[in-house]
C-alpha positions in Angstrom: -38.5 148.9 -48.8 -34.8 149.3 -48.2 -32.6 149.3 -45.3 -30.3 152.8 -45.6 -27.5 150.6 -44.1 -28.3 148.4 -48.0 -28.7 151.4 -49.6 -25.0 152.5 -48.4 -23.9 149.2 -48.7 -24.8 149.0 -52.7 -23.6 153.0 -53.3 -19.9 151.8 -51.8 -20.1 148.3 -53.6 -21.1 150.0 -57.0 -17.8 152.9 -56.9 -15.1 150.8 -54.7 -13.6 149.1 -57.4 -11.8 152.2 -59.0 -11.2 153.8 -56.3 -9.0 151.9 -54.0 -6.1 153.7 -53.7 -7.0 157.0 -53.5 -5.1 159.6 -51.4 -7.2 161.4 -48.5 -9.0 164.4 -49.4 -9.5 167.7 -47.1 -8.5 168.9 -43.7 -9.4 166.3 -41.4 -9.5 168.4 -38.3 -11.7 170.8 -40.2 -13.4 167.9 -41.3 -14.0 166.6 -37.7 -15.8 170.1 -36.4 -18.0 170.4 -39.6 -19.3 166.5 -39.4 -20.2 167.6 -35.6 -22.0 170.5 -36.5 -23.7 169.0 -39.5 -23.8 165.4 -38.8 -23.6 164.8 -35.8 -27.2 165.1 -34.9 -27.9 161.8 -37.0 -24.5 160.0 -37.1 -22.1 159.3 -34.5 -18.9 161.0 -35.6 -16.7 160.1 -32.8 -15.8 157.7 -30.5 -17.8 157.8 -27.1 -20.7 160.1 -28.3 -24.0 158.6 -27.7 -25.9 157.3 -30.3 -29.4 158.9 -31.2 -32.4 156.7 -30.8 -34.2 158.5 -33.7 -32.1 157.6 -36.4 -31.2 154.4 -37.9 -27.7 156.7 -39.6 -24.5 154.8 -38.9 -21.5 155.2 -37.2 -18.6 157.2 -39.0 -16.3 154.9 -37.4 -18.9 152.1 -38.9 -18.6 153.2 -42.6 -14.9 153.9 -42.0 -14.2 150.4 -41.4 -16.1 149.0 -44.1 -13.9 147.7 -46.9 -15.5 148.7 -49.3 -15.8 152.4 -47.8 -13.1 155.0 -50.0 -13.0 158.7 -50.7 -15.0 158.2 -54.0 -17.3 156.3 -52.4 -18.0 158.9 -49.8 -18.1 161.6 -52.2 -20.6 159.9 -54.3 -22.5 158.7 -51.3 -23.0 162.6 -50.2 -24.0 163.6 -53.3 -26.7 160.7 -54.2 -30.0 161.4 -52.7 -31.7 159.0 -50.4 -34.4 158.4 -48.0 -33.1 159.5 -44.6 -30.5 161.7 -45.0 -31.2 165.3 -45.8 -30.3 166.9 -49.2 -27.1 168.7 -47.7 -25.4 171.4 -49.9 -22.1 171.1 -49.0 -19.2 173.1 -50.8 -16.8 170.7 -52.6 -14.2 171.9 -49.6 -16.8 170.8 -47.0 -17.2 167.7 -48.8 -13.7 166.8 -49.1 -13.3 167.9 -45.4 -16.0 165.2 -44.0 -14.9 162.5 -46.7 -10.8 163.0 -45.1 -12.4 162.9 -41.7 -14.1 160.0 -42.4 -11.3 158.0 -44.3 -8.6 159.2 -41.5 -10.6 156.5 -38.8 -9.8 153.7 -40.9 
């Protein structure tokens, strides 16, 4: 059984390589508010919010500072099913929203 943090880990490794240099994507302020309505019950989205005990979801400042972490590797992480995180329907603007948001804490 798999580790989601391995899972993540082999999404970004897999889609990094063509996509490091791609411009940020979305409104990041309107992608702050939606990741703390939407995500913030199993990810920590900002900077002093306390973590959950429940969930094993890491950090968006985490996956920010991951190398291998880009806007395509976001994009393709949000839309690959997998244990643990919830089958969200986000519009293609939400998406791009979170993924700026996320990118912008690099």
């Amino acid at each position: 059984m798999r580790s989601p943090a391995f899972m993540f880990r082999v999404i970004i490794s897999v889609t990094a390589s063509s996509a490091s240099a791609q411009p940020l994507l979305g409104d990041i302020a309107q992608g702050h508010a939606l990741a703390r309505t939407v995500c913030a019950e199993c990810h920590r989205v900002e900077r002093g919010q306390a973590a959950s005990n429940l969930s094993p979801a890491p950090a968006f400042q985490a996956i920010a500072d991951d190398p291998s972490t880009t806007a395509m590797s976001l994009r393709v992480l949000l839309r690959t099913p997998h244990r643990n995180m919830p089958n969200l329907m986000l519009s293609e603007s939400d998406t791009d929203d979170i993924i700026g948001y996320i990118v912008s804490l690099k």
